[in-house]
N, C-alpha and C positions, 0 to 999 in steps of 0.2 A: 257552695263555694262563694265569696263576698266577691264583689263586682271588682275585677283586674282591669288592670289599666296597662298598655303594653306600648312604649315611648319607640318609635324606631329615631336613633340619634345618626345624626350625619355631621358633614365639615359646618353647615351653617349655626344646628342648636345645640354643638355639643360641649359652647363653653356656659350654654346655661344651666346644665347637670356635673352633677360630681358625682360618680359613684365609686366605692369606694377601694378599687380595684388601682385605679390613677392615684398620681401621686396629689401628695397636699395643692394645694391650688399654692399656698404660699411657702412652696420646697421650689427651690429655682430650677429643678427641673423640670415642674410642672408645662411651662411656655413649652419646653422643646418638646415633650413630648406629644404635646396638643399639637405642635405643626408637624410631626411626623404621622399622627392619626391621620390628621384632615388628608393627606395626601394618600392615605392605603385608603379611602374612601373612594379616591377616583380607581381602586385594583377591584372594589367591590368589597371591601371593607363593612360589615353587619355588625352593629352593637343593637342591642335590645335592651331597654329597664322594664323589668315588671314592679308593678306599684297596687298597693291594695288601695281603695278607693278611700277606706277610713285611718290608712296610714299618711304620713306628710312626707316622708322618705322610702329611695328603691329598696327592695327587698329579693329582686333578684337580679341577675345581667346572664347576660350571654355576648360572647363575641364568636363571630367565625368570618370567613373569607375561604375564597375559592382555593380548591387545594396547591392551582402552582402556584399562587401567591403567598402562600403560607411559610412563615418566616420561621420555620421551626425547619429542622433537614428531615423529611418526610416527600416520598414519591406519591403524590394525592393528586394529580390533573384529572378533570373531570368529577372532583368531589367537593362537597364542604369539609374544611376544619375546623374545629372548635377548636377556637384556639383557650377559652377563658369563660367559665363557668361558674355560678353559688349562687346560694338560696342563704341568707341571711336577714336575722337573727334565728338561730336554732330551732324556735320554736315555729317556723315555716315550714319546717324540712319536712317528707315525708308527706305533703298535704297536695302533689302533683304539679306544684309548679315549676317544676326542673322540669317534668316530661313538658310541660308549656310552651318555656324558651325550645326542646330542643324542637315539638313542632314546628317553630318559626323558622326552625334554619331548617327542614324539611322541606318545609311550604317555598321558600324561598330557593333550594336546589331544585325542587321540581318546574321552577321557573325559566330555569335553565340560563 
C-alpha cells in the first residue's frame, strides 16, 4: 500500500482544503456553508482527507459526528455517524481505504 497521508481538518485549516464533497469555493454558498462547518466543530464535528503521498489531490473524505449531533433524524446518542463518505477517482476503490477512514471514526468513538 503507497504511504497515506490522513489530514484531520478542523474550523482553523479547513478553508485551506476543498474537497470535493463542499460546494465550489466560488458558488456563494460556499462562505455559508464554511461558517456552519466551523461551528459543528465545536459539537465534535470529524472530517478526515486521505491523500496518497504521490497524489497532489484527496482521494478520500470521511465525515462523522456524535450521534445526538447528527443533523440527519436518527436516535444515535452515544454513537458516531457518518454522516459522508468516498473513495474517489474509481480506480481507488476496493484497495481498503474506505475501511481506513471508517477506522478513524472507530479510533476516535473509542475515545469517547
Amino acid at each position: 500500500m503507497p504511504d497515506i497521508i490522513i489530514i484531520n481538518i478542523d474550523k482553523n485549516n479547513i478553508s485551506q482544503y476543498e474537497p470535493t464533497c463542499f460546494l465550489n469555493p466560488k458558488n456563494e454558498g460556499y462562505q455559508k456553508k464554511l461558517e456552519w462547518l466551523k461551528k459543528r466543530f465545536s459539537e465534535g464535528l470529524k472530517i478526515k482527507l486521505l491523500y496518497l503521498e504521490k497524489e497532489r489531490k484527496c482521494i478520500g473524505f470521511i465525515e462523522y459526528i456524535l450521534g445526538e449531533y447528527a443533523w440527519r433524524a436518527v436516535d444515535a446518542k452515544g454513537y458516531m455517524f457518518i454522516h459522508c463518505m468516498w473513495i474517489f477517482p474509481t480506480k481507488y476503490k476496493r484497495k481498503g481505504y474506505g475501511s481506513l477512514l471508517v477506522k478513524e471514526c472507530i479510533k476516535d468513538a473509542k475515545k469517547g
